[in-house]
N, C-alpha and C positions, 0 to 999 in steps of 0.2 A: 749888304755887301754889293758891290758895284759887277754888275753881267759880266763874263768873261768876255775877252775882246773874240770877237771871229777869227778863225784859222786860217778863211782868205782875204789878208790884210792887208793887201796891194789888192782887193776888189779886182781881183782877175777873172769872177763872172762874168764881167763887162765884154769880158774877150770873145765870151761865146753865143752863140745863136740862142735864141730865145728855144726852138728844139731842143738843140743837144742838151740844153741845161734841166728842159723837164724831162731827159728819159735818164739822165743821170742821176735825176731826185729820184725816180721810180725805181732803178735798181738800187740807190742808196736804201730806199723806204725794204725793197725784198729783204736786202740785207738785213738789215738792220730790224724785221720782226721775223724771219722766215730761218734766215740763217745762223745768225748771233745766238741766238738762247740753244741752244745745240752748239756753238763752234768749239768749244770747251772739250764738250763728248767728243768731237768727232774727233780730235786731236791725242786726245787719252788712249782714245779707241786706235787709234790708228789707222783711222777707213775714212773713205770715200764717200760722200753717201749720193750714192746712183738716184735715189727715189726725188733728187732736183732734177732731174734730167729734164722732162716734161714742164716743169716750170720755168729752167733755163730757157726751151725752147717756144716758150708762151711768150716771154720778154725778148724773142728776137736776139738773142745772144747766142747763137753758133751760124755763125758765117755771115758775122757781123759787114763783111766790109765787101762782100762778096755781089755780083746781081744775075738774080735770076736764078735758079733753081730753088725757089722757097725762100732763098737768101734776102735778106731787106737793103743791102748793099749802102750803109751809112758810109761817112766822112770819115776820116783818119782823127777827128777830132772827137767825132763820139766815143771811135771806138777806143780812143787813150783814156776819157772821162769814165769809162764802165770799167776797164780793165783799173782805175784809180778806187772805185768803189767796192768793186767784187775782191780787192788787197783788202779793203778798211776790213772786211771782213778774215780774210785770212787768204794767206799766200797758193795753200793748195786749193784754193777757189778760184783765184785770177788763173795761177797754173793749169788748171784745168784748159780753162775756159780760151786762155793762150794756144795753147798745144791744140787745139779742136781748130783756133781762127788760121792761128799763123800759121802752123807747122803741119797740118793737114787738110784743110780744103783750100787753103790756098796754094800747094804746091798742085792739086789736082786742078783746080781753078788755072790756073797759071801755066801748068806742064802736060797734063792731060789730055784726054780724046774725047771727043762729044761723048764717045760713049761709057766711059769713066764718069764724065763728070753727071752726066743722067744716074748712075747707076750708086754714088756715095753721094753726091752733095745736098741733093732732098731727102734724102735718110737722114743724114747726121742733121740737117736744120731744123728736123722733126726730135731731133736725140733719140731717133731709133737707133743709129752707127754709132758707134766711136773709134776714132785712131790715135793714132801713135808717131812719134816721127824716130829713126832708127838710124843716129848720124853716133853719135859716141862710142869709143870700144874700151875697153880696157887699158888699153896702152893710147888710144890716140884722143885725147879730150879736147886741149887748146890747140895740138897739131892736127884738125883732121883729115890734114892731105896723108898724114902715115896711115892709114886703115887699112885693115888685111880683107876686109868681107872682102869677098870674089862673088862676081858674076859670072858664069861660064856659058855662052850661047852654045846650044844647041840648035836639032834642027827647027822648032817650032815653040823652045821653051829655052829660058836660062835655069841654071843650076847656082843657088846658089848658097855659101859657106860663109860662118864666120859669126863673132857675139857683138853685142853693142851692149851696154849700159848705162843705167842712170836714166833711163827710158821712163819719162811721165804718161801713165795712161797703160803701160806696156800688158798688165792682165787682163786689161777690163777692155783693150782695143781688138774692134771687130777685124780690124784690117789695120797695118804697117807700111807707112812708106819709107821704106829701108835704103839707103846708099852703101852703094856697093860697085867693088872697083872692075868692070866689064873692059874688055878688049879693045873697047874704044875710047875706056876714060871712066871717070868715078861717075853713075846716074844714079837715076832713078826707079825704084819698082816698088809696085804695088803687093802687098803681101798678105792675103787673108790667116784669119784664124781658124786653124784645124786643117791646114794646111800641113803634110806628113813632113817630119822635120823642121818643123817650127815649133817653138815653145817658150812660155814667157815664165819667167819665176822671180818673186819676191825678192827686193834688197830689203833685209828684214834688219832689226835693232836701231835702225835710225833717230832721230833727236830733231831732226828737223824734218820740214813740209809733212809730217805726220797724217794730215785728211789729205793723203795726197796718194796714189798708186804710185809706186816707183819701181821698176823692175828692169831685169838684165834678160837678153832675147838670146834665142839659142838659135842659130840655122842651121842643119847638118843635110847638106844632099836636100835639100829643098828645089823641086819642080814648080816653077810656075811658067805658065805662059807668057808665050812672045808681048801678048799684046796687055800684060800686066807692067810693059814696061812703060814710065811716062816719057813719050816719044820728045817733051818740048824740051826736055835736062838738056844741058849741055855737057862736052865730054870732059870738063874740069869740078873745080869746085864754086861757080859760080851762083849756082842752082840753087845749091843747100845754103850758101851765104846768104841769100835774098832771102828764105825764110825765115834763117836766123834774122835778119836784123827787122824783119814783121816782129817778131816777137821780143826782138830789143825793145823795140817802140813799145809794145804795150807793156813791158816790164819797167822800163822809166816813168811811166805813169803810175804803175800799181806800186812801185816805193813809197811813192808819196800818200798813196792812202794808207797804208802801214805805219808811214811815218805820223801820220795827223792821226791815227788812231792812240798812238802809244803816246804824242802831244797832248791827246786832250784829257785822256787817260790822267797821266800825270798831272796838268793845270788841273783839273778837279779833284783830284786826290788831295793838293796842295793845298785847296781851299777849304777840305773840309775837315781836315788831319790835322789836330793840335798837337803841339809838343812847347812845354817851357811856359804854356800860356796863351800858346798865341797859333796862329794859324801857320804850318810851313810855308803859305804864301807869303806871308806876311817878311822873309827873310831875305837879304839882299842875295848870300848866294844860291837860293833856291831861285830866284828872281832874275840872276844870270843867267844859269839855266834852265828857264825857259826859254828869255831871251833870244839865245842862242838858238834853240829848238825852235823857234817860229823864225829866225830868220832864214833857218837852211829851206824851210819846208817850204817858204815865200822863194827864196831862190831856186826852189827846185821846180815848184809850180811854174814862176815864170821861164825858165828851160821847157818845160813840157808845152805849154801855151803856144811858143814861137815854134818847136820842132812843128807841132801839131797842123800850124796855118803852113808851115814849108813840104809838110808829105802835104796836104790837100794843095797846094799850090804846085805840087810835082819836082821841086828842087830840094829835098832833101837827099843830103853825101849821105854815104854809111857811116863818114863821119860823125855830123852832126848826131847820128844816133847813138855810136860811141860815147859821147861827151855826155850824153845824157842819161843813160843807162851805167857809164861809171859813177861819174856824180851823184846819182840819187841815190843808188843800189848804198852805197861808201855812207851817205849820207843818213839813210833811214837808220842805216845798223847801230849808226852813234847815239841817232837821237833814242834809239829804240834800249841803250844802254842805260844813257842818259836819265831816261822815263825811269828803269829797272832803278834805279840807283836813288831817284827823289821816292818811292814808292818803297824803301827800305827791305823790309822782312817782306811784306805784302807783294811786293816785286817780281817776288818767283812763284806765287799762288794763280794757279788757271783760273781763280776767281777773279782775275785783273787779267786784261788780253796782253797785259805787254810782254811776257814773257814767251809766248806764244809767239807773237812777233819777232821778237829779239831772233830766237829759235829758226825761226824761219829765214828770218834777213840774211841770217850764214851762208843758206842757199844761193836766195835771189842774189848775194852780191860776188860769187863762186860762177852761177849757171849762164849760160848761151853768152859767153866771157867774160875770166876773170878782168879786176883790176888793169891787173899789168896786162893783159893783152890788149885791152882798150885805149892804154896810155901806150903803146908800144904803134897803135895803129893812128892816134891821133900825131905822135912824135913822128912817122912817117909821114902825114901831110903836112906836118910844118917845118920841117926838117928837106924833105926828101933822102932822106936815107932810110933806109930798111931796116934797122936794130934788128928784125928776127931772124936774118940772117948774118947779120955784123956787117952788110957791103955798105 
């Protein structure tokens, strides 16, 4: 029988430095003997498993993009290609590993004080730290200009009130960077654990991101210091936007290894599974879809390639990361269906990663914005009108 074709079929290695492409092999290789033969348990189980920590931070994956504090400060293109690899493995692995780049030492990196950033960012590059970022509540998920957390200044401290959830990292974070609405505008603060009035707890029975910590934070009368606030936020929501779309970007990457995982998942199932006689490949509409399945994955790759040379060229909209982070997110979840569906009965057994996948895609194509909020912000740049408000 004739090799499977490759899954990069438009040869979009071409695209990348001879680098990035060997340390993408390397976290593919971690993956794929370190993590894979456990991602089954860890998913069953429901946990986390801390004990990579140390190895994450051997392969230079937390504070990927960062320089200087222990940080290795790579491209915007590595760090899509690892965030691409650490998905093929499983969602709450890239999530992880997201929420540590984007959504905490980059707002510290970015918003912080020398002395902040000495004091979290060669811990966490070490995986001694870990954080949390603390923007979601209850009622304010895609709106998060409605959030009630209050920051109240005092004379040397703020006070502050109020829950957030759906928090990645949220029990196992040594420290929180929480938004919270202050007398001068929505910022930023720094929030450790074991702090009186802080408390993180369990969103428990979930079905998706499973090897993932997911938790809801309690503030009640929380004291911390003036100088735990990060002095560079601004007094709107501009702040937390910019983190978010750090971690757009590496989540339009990390579909696409979910997606080729559940691809090739299936093309090998297809080849080796008879029915009727003959091999499921062997059938024209199994044959379609595949088809289909490698063309999205090929167009989603080439969307991430171009984002990727535009953030290291410095002209990437929040746009462009919009488009990409809808698209693929939409995209994996199909083909991740798709895969469930040529893989029959077999389709839903943890002994095949696709259902895992599948499971997980709910998430990625739900978190840091839905759908429609992404088509709602691309229809305002090509429109100019604002649909979120109707003007």
């Amino acid at each position: 029988m004739k090799a499977p074709q490759s899954t990069d079929y438009y040869l979009c290695d071409q695209l990348f430095s001879e680098e990035d492409r060997c340390l993408r092999d390397a976290v593919r290789n971690w993956v794929r003997t370190r993590y894979l033969p456990k991602a089954a348990d860890y998913f069953e189980r429901g946990e986390f498993p801390l004990e990579i920590l140390p190895e994450l931070a051997s392969l230079k994956l937390l504070g990927i993009k960062q320089k200087d504090y222990g940080c290795p400060g790579l491209s915007n293109m590595a760090y899509g290609l690892i965030c691409q690899e650490l998905e093929r493995g499983d969602s709450g692995l890239r999530s992880f590993v997201s929420v540590m780049n984007a959504l905490v030492m980059y707002p510290i990196a970015q918003f912080g004080t020398e002395q902040q950033k000495k004091r979290w960012l060669p811990a966490m590059a070490r995986g001694d730290q870990i954080g949390c970022f603390g923007l979601t509540e209850p009622q304010a998920g895609s709106d998060p200009g409605s959030m009630q957390t209050s920051a109240a200044p005092a004379k040397d401290h703020y006070i502050l009130n109020g829950r957030k959830m759906w928090i990645t990292n949220g029990e196992i974070a040594d420290v929180a960077v929480i938004w919270a609405r202050a007398p001068d505008g929505i910022r930023g603060f720094l929030v450790e654990k074991g702090t009186p009035g802080f408390s993180a707890h369990p969103i428990a029975r979930k079905f998706s991101l499973r090897a993932s910590v997911t938790s809801a934070l309690v503030l009640k009368d929380v004291q911390i210091p003036a100088t735990n606030l990060l002095p560079g936020t601004t007094t709107g929501l501009k702040s937390a936007l910019m983190c978010l779309n750090e971690a757009r970007y590496g989540i339009a990457w990390g579909a696409v290894g979910a997606a080729t995982a559940c691809y090739e998942a299936a093309r090998d199932y297809a080849g080796s599974r008879k029915q009727f006689g003959a091999p499921l490949a062997s059938y024209q509409l199994v044959q379609q879809k595949l088809a289909g399945m490698l063309t999205e994955i090929t167009k989603a790759q080439l969307l991430c390639a171009r984002l990727g040379q535009l953030k290291d060229l410095g002209i990437a909209r929040h746009t462009h990361i919009s488009m990409a982070k809808m698209n693929n997110a939409a995209e994996a979840l199909k083909i991740a269906r798709t895969a469930r569906d040529i893989l029959g009965a077999n389709g839903i057994s943890l002994g095949y990663p696709v259902i895992r996948h599948m499971l997980n895609l709910e998430t990625v194509n739900t978190y840091e914005g839905t759908q429609d909020i992404h088509a709602l912000a691309l229809g305002r740049d090509i429109t100019g009108h604002d649909a979120f408000t109707g003007c």
